[in-house]
N, C-alpha and C positions, 0 to 999 in steps of 0.2 A: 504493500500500500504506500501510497505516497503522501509524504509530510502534508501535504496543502491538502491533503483529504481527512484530516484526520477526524473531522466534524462532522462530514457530510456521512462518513460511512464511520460510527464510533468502534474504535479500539476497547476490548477488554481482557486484560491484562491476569493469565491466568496464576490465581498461586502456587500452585507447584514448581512456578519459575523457579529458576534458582536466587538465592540473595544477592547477588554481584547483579545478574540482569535485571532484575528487578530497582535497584539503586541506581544502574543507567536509566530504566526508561524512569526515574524520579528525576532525573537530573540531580545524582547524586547525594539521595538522604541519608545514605548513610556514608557516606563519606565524615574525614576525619574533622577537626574543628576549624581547619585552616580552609576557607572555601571561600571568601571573599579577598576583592581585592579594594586595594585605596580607593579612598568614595570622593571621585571626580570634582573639584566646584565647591569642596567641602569644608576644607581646611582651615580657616579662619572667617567664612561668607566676605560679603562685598561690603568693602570698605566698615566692616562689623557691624555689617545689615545681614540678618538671616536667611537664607538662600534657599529656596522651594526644597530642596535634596536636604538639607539641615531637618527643615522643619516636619520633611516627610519621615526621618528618621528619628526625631523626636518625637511624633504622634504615635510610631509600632512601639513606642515602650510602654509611652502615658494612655493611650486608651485603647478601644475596640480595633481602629485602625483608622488608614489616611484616608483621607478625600480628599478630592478639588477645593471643596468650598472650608474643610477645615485648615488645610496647607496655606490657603490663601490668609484667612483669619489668622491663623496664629503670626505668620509674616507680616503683620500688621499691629498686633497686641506686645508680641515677644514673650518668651518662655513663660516667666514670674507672672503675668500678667494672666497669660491663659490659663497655669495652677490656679491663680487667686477664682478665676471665673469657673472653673470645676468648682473650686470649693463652695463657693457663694450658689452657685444653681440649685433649685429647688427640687426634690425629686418627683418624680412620677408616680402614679398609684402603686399603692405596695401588688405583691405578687398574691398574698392572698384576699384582698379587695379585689383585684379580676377576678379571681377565682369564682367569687361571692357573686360580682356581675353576669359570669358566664352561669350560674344557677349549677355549680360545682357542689355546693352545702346546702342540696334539699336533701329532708330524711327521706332514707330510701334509697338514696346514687349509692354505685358499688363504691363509692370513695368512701363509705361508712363501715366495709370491711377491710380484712388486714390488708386487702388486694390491692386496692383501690389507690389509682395513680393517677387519675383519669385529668388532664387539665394539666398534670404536675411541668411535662417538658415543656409547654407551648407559652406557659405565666414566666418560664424559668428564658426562653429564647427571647420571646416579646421583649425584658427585659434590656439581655446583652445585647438586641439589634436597634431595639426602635427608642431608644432614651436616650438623650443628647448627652444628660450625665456622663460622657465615656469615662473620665477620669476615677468615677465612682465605681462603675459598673466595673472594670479592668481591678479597681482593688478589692473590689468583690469576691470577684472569683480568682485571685489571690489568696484572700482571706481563706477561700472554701477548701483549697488547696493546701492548708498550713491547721485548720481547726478543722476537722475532718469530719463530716455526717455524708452518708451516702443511706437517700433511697431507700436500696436495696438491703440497708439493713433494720428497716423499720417494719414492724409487725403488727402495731395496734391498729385501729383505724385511723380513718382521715389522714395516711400518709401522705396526696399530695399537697394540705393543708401543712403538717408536720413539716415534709422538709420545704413548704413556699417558706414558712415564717421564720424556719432558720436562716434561709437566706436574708430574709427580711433585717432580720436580726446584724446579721454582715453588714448589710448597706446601710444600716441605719448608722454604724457604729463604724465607718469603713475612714472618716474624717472624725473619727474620736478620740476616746485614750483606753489602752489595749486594756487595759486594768479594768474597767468598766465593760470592757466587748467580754475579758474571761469573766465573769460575774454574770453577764445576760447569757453566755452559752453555757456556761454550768446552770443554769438552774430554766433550760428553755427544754418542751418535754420531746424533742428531736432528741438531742441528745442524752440525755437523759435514758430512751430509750437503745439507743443505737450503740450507748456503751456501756448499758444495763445497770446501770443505781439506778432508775425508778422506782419504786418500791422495794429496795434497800434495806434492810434493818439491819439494829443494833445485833452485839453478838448475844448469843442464845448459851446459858450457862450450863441450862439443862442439857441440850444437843452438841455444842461445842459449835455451832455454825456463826462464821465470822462475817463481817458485812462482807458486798462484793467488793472487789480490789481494782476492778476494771480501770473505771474514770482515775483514781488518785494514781492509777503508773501512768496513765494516758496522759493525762492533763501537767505531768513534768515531763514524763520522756519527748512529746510531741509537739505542745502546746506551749511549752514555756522555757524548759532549763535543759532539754537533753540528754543526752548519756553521761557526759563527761565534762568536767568543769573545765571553762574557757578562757583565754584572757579576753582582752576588748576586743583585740581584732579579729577574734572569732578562731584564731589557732588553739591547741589544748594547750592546758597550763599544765605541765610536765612538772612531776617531783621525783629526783636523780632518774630522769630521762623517761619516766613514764604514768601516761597516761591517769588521772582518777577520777573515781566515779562519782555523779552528782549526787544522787542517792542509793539506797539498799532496798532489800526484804522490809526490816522494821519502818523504816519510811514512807512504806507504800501502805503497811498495815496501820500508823499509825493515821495518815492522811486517811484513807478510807473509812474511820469513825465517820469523818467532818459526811462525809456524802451518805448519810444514811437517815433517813424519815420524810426524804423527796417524793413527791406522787404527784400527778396530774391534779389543775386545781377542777373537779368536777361538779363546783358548785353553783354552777349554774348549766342548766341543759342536759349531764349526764348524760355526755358522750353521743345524744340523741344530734347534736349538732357539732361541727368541727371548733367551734369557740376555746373548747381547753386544748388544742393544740396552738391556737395563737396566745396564750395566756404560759406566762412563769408556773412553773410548777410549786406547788405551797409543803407546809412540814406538815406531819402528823406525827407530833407530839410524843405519841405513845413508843414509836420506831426510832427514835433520833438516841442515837449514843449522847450522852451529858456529861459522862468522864471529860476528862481531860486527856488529851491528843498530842503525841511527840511524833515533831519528824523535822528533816532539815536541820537539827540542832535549836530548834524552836519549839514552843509549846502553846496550842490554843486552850485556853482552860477550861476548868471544869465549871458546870453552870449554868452555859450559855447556850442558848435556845437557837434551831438548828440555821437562823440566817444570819446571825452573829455568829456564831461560829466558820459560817462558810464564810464567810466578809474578812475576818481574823485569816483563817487557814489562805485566802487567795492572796493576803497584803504580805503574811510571811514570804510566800510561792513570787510575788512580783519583787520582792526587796532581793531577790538572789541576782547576783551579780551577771548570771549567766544570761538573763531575759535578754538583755539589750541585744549583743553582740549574736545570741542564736536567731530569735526574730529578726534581725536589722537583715543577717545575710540573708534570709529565706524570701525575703520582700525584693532584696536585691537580684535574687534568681530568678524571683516569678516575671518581673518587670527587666529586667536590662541585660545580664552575664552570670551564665554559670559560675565561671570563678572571677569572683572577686577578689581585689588584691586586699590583703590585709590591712592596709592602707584605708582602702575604701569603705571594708567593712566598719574599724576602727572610727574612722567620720562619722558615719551613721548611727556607729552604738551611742557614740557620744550623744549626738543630738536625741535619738533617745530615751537618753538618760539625765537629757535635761535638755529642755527646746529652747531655751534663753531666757524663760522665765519662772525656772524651777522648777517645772513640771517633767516628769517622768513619764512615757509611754503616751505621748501626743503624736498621735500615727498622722496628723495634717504637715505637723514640721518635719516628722521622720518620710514620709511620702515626697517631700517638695525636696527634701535633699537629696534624697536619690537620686531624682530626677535632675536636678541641677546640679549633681558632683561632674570635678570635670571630669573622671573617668567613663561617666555615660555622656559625657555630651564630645568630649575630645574626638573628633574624626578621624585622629591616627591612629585612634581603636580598632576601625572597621578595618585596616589591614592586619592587627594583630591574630597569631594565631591561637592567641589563650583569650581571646576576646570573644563575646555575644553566648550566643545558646539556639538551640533549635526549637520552631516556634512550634508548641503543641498545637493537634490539630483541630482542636477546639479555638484556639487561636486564631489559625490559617482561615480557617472560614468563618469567622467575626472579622476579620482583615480581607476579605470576599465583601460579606456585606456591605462591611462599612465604607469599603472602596469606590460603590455603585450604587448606595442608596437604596438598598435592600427594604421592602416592607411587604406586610401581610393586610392588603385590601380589606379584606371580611374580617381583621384582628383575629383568626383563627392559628398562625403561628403554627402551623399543623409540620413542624420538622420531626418532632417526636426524638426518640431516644437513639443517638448514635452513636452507642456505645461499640456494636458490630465492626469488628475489625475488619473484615473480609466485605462486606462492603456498604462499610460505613465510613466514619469517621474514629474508630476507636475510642472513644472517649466522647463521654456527656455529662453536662455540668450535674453536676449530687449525685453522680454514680460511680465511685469511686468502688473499687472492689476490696480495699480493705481500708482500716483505719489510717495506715501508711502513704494513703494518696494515688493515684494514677502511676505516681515515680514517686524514688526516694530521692533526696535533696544532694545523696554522697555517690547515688551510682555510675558506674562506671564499667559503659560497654566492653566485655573481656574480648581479649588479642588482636583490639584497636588501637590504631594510632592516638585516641584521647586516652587512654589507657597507658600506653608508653612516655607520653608525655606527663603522666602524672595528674590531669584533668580529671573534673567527672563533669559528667553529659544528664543530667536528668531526666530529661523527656524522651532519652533516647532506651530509655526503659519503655518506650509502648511502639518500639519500631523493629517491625519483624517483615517477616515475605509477606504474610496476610495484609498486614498495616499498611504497609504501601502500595502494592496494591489497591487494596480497598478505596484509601486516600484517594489517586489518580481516578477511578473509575466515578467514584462518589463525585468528584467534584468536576469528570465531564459533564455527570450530568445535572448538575449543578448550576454549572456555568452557564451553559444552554438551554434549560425549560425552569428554572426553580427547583424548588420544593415545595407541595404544595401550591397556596397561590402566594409563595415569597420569594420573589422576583429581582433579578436586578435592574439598573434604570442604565441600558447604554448607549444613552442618546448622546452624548457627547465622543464617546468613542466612536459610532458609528458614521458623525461626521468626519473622522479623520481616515476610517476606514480602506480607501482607496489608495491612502498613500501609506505603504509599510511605515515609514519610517517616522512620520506625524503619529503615528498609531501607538508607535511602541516606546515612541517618546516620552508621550502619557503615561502608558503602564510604567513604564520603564519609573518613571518619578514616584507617581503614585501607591502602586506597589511594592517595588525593591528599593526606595530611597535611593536610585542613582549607583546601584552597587552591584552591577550584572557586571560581569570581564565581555572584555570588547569581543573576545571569538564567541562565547555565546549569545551574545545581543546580536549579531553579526549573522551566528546561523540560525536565529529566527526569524530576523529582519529576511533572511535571503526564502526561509520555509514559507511565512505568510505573502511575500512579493510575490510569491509562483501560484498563489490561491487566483480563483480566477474570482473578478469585482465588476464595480459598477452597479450590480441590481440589488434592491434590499435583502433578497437571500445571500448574494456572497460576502455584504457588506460584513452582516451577521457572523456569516460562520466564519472570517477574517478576526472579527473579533474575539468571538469563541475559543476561535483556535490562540490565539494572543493571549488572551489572560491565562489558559489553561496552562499552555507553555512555560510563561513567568509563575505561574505558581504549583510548579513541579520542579523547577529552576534551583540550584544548592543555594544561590543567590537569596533569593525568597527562601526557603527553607531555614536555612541561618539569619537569625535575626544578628545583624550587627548595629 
């Protein structure tokens, strides 16, 4: 088949390929971390005016993705300027108010059993596509990625009310302070069930049966302090050269009193409606341990009734010195560079652990630094080979979307769960398959190049023969009819349509931030020139073929 057809008659790309072929026809995804080169135009902008390629490179980190009309905006406002206009924007209807709109919470929808998901992707897509909040939404599913609830592990009813209002919970708290976000997730009844202290109780003297232990290892190893005690800038703090541990056994048993007499507040509607899933889970009194509670080298005392206590148990858990520097890099990973220099990390813990005005855990100042450290904005990044990260592909198609003005007519959002490797997208937002996230934050592809070099790759933990294929396949058709009726708008590509190189100019900006190597911009430029044009159908599939090309590209693939 020939390149300039690749639309007209679609390619599907069988799994049983091998991994090498498979990686060619991605245009290299799995390839090693070195895949970009210098980003053209970039290096300082004009006369230290921001340059469309800067600014396009600046929007794949801070939000959903580029567009025309955001590229323009921010080249106009500047960096600080546009932070400050995320933060100030108002949000959009929560995820479980549509839900309520769409008539999701009448008694009697299967969403009243454990089954019941019905509404959950399409409140969860509408969200990441159609909210101008990017800045929000992008530390959103951040957040979701780092404090872990997945779906798939919820059993009671009104799950997709459960996990809308965890999210809820994220975005409400996504421009907050992190201290306050672990306080609304421990005690919201997603979580709650999904890592099982909901109904929790004290230990039993009679039986020997001790509270569950689930949440108090969860909620340090993951959520807050780690495995291993760190310095600031996020390396281990070695004693005569090795490694130690944040907490033990007794730690986890001691914290786990503090989580015990939590349950659904059921007092109003009894379950008959999803309302105590959007509602704080309350104590019952009779199940709450009241001892006093050691762990961390701290003690919450004895007495104290079960939200004092949990208030107590999370101020000790945030006072550990590990919060800043573990947090700081995982926000850094989700948004800009797998590895971070320690350097960069070290900036961020600081800020922090204190934003300038005393305050610890203000993720509005710890978000804006990222963003404006010069290691993410410095352009002589984009050629480094310890630089960027591979953009998950939940990512890649919110950077789809948002690229062409993606929406859902009839607000039905009908994308649904594309979690389907083989041919999906591998990954969907709250369906994470364990509490560990999609990836772990240390991994690192074995008998790779990011492997030899001492790197780790995260996202490269969901990239396999399946995955990539699926990817390519999913987002022909994609590209080309929607999903559903969520459509792109490519009316401005298709006036360039007839001239390759007007064509790919755009993408080329919009898309890859300017960061394609000139032989493959080159042999696509020369693929779509041999497409035949002129009528609105080859206009189309010119384009089709274009964006699918750049976003198969290692170029696109690596975010740098």
């Amino acid at each position: 088949m020939d390149e300039a057809q690749v639309l007209d008659e679609p390619r599907t790309l069988h799994p049983s390929a091998t991994q090498h072929d498979l990686a060619n026809a991605a245009g290299g995804l799995l390839a090693s971390a070195a895949l970009a080169t210098a980003l053209p135009g970039c290096g300082g902008g004009n006369n230290g005016q921001m340059t469309e390629l800067e600014a396009s490179r600046f929007l794949a980190q801070a939000s959903t993705g580029s567009s025309r009309t955001q590229i323009n905006h921010l080249m106009a406002v500047g960096y600080s300027a546009w932070i400050d206009e995320q933060f100030a924007m108002a949000t959009t209807a929560s995820r479980c108010d549509w839900l309520v709109s769409k008539g999701y919470d009448a008694a009697g929808t299967n969403n009243a059993n454990k089954n019941g998901l019905t509404g959950f992707d399409a409140c969860v897509w509408r969200k990441l596509i159609g909210s101008p909040d990017v800045l929000r939404q992008r530390v959103t599913l951040a957040l979701s990625e780092i404090l872990v609830v997945s779906v798939a592990g919820l059993s009671g009813g009104w799950r997709a009310f459960s996990g809308a209002h965890y999210l809820d919970i994220l975005e409400a708290n996504a421009f907050g302070n992190y201290r306050t976000l672990l306080e609304q997730v421990s005690t919201s009844p997603a979580m709650g069930e999904y890592l099982t202290y909901r109904g929790n109780v004290k230990y039993n003297a009679k039986t020997g049966a001790l509270p569950d232990e689930n949440y108090a290892r969860e909620v340090m190893q993951l959520f807050t302090i780690g495995l291993i005690k760190l310095n600031q800038d996020g390396s281990p703090a070695l004693v005569n050269g090795n490694p130690q541990e944040t907490y033990g056994l007794a730690d986890i048993t001691g914290l786990a009193r503090i989580f015990t007499g939590w349950d659904w507040d059921k007092s109003v509607g009894n379950g008959d409606t999803p309302d105590f899933q959007r509602r704080p889970m309350i104590q019952v009194a009779a199940r709450h341990e009241t001892g006093a509670s050691n762990f961390l080298g701290s003690t919450v005392p004895a007495g104290l009734d079960g939200a004092a206590s949990l208030s107590a148990a999370l101020n000790i858990i945030f006072a550990h010195p590990n919060v800043a520097p573990f947090v700081s890099k995982q926000l850094i990973q989700r948004l800009i560079t797998s590895n971070p220099s320690s350097a960069y990390v070290a900036r961020i813990a600081a800020v922090f652990n204190n934003d300038g005005q005393g305050v610890k855990g203000n993720l509005q100042a710890v978000i804006k630094a990222i963003l404006l450290d010069d290691e993410a904005r410095n352009a002589d990044n984009v050629g480094s080979d310890t630089f960027g990260k591979l953009r998950e592909p939940v990512v890649r198609f919110l950077n789809w979307a948002a690229a062409f003005g993606a929406t859902s007519p009839s607000d039905a959002w009908a994308i649904g769960d594309t979690s389907d490797p083989g041919t999906r997208l591998g990954q969907s937002p709250l369906r994470s398959p364990t509490v560990f996230n999609f990836f772990r934050p240390g991994y690192v592809p074995p008998g790779s190049g990011i492997a030899q070099a001492n790197l780790v790759a995260p996202e490269f933990q969901l990239s396999n023969e399946s995955s990539v294929a699926g990817y390519i396949n999913f987002m022909q058709g994609v590209i080309s009819n929607g999903i559903g009726d969520v459509k792109a708008d490519y009316t401005i590509l298709i006036a360039l349509a007839d001239n390759a190189g007007q064509l790919l100019d755009e993408l080329h900006t919009v898309l890859v931030a300017g960061q394609m190597s000139a032989s493959n911009l080159a042999n696509i430029k020369t693929a779509i020139g041999s497409m035949p044009s002129g009528t609105p159908g080859s206009r189309a599939n010119r384009v089709y073929a274009a964006v699918l090309m750049l976003m198969v590209a290692p170029e696109f693939l690596i975010q740098k």
